[in-house]
C-alpha positions in Angstrom: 1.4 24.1 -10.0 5.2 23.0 -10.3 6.0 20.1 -12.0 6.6 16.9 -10.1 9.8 15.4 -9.9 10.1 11.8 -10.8 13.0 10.1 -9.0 14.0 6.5 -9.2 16.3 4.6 -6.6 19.1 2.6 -6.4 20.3 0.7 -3.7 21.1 -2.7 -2.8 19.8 -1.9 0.8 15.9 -2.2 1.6 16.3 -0.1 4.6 18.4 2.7 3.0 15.3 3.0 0.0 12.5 3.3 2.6 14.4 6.0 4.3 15.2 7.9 1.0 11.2 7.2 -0.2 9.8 8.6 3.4 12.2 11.3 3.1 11.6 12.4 -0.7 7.4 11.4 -0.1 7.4 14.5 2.0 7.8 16.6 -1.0 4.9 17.5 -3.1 6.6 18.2 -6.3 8.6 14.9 -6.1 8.0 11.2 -6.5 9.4 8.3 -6.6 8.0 6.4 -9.1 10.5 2.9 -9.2 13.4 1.2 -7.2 16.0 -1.1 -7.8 18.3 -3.2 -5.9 20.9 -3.8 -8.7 22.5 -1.5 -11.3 21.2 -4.4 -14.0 17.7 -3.3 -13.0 18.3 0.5 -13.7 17.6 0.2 -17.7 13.8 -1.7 -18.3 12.9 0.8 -14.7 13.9 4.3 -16.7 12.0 2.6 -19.7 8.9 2.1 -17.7 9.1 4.8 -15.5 10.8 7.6 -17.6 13.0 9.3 -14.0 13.8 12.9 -14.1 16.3 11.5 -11.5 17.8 8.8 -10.5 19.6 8.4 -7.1 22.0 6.0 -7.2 24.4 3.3 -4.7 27.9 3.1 -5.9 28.7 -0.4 -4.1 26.4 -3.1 -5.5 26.6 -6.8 -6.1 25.5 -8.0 -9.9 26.3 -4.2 -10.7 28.0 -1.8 -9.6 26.2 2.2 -9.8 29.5 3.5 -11.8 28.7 1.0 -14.3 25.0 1.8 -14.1 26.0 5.4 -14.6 28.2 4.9 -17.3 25.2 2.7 -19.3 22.5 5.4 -18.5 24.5 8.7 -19.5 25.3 7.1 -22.8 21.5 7.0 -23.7 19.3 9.8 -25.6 17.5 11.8 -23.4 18.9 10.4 -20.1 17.7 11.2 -16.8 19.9 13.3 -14.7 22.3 11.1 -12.1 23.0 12.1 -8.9 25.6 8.6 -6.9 25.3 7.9 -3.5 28.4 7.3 -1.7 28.7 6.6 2.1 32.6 8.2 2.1 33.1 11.6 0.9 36.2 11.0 -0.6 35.5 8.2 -2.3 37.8 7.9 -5.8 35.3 5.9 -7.3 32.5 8.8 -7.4 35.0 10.6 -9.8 34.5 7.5 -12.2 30.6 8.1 -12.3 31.5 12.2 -12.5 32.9 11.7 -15.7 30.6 9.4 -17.3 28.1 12.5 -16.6 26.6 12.0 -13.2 25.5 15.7 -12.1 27.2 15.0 -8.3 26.8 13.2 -5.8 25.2 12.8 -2.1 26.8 11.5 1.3 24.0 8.5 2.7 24.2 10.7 6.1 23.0 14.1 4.4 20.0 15.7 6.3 17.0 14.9 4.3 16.3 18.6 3.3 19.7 19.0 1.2 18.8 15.7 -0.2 15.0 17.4 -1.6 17.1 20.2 -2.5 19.8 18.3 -4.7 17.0 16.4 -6.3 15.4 19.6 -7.2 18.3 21.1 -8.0 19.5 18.3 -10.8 16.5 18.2 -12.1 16.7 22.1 -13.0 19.7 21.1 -14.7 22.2 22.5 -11.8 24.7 20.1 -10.7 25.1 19.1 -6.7 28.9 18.7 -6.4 30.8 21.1 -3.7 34.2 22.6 -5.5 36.4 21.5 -2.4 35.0 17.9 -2.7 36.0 17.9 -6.3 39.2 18.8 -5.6 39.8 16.2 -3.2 38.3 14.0 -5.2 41.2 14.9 -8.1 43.7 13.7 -5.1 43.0 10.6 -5.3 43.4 9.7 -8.9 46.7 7.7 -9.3 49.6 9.8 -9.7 50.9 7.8 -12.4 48.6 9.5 -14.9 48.5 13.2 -14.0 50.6 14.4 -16.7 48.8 12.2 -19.5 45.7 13.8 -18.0 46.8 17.8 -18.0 48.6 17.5 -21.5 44.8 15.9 -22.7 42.6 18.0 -20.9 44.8 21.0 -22.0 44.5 20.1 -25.6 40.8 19.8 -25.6 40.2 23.4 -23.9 42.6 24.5 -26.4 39.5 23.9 -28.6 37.5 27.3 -26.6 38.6 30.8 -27.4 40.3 33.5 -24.8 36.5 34.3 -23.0 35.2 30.6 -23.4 38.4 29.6 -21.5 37.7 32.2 -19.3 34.3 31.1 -18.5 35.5 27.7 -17.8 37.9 28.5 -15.4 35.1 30.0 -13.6 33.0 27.3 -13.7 36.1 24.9 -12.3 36.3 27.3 -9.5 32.3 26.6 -8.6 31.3 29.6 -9.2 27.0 30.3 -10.1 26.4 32.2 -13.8 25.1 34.9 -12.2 29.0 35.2 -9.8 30.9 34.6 -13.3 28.8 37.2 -14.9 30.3 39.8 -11.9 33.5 38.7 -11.9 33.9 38.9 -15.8 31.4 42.0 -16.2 29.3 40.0 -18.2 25.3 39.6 -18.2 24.0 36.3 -17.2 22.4 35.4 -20.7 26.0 36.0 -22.1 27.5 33.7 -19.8 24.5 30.9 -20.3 25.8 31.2 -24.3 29.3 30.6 -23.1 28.9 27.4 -21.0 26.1 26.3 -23.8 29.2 26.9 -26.1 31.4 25.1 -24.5 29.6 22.3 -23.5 28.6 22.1 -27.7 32.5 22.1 -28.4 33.6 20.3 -25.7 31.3 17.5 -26.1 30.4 17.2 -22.1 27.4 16.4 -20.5 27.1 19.2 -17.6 29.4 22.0 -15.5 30.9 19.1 -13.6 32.5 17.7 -16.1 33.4 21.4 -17.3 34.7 21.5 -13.8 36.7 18.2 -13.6 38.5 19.1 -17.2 39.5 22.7 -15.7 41.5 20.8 -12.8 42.2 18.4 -14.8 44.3 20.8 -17.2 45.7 22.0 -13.5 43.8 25.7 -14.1 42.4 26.3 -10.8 
């Protein structure tokens, strides 16, 4: 019997956390086991509760969900993130992207893609579609681009030629098993690759693997 999923939710909107509770409740192998209405909530909840995921609102009163995110992902052993946005080019989701979020979800998503990205983070796999992130890199402020590709540049410096290579990859969205063909490598290879860089790199998941690769302008 597969393991069951424990999710907590996020949302500053009663009505928004029933319909995400009915919708996950008809899942056997998840369950929700908290909510919250406030970001400020979020820490004593994964305490009690110990979430394999946690879905969570960006726009919050006492505390915003990038903030939330931010606070979470900086703990040991913290439960996988995936933001809720209601716009799906919101700049702000790129903010809780960084801090490690493993992607995000629009609030309109047909309620089987949203048991599937739950499922999906939870096995470690991030939700985040390659043409969102780049239109999510479109909307950072201009005035920093350069500061960002000269940094982002330096730190994959840090990977050798087939690391690099491996990251590219992964920027471009591309599955192990598609960078394994592309590279004529085996799968376990490549899962030593992205393990190495993640290890060098000091990053949370692919996204932010992902995010650095545009950032450094490389796909």
């Amino acid at each position: 019997m597969a393991a069951v999923i424990r999710v907590l939710l996020v949302d500053d909107d009663p009505l928004v956390r029933a319909g995400l509770r009915m919708m996950l409740g008809g899942a056997e192998d998840l369950r929700v086991v908290a909510e919250a209405g406030d970001g400020t909530e979020v820490p004593a909840l994964v305490e009690a509760h110990e979430p394999d995921v946690v879905l969570m609102d960006i726009r919050m009163p006492a505390m915003d969900g990038l903030t939330a995110t931010e606070a979470l992902r900086a703990r040991p052993s913290a439960p996988e993130v995936i933001v809720l946005t209601t716009f799906d080019a919101d700049r702000h989701v790129l903010r809780a992207l960084r801090a490690g979020a493993a992607g995000f979800l629009l609030k309109d998503t047909p309620p089987g893609e949203i048991v599937a990205a739950v499922r999906q983070v939870a096995q470690g796999n991030p939700v985040l579609s390659p043409a969102v992130t780049r239109r999510l890199m479109d909307r950072v402020a201009e005035s920093d681009q350069d500061r960002r590709r000269t940094r982002a540049a330096s730190r994959l410096a840090r990977l050798n030629e087939r690391e690099r290579e491996v990251a590219v990859e992964v920027g471009r969205g591309r599955s192990n098993a598609e960078i394994a063909r592309t590279l004529h490598l085996g799968v376990p290879t490549v899962k030593t690759h992205v393990s190495s860089i993640l290890t060098k790199l000091d990053l949370n998941n692919r996204v932010q693997i992902a995010l650095l690769v545009h950032d450094a302008d490389l796909v």
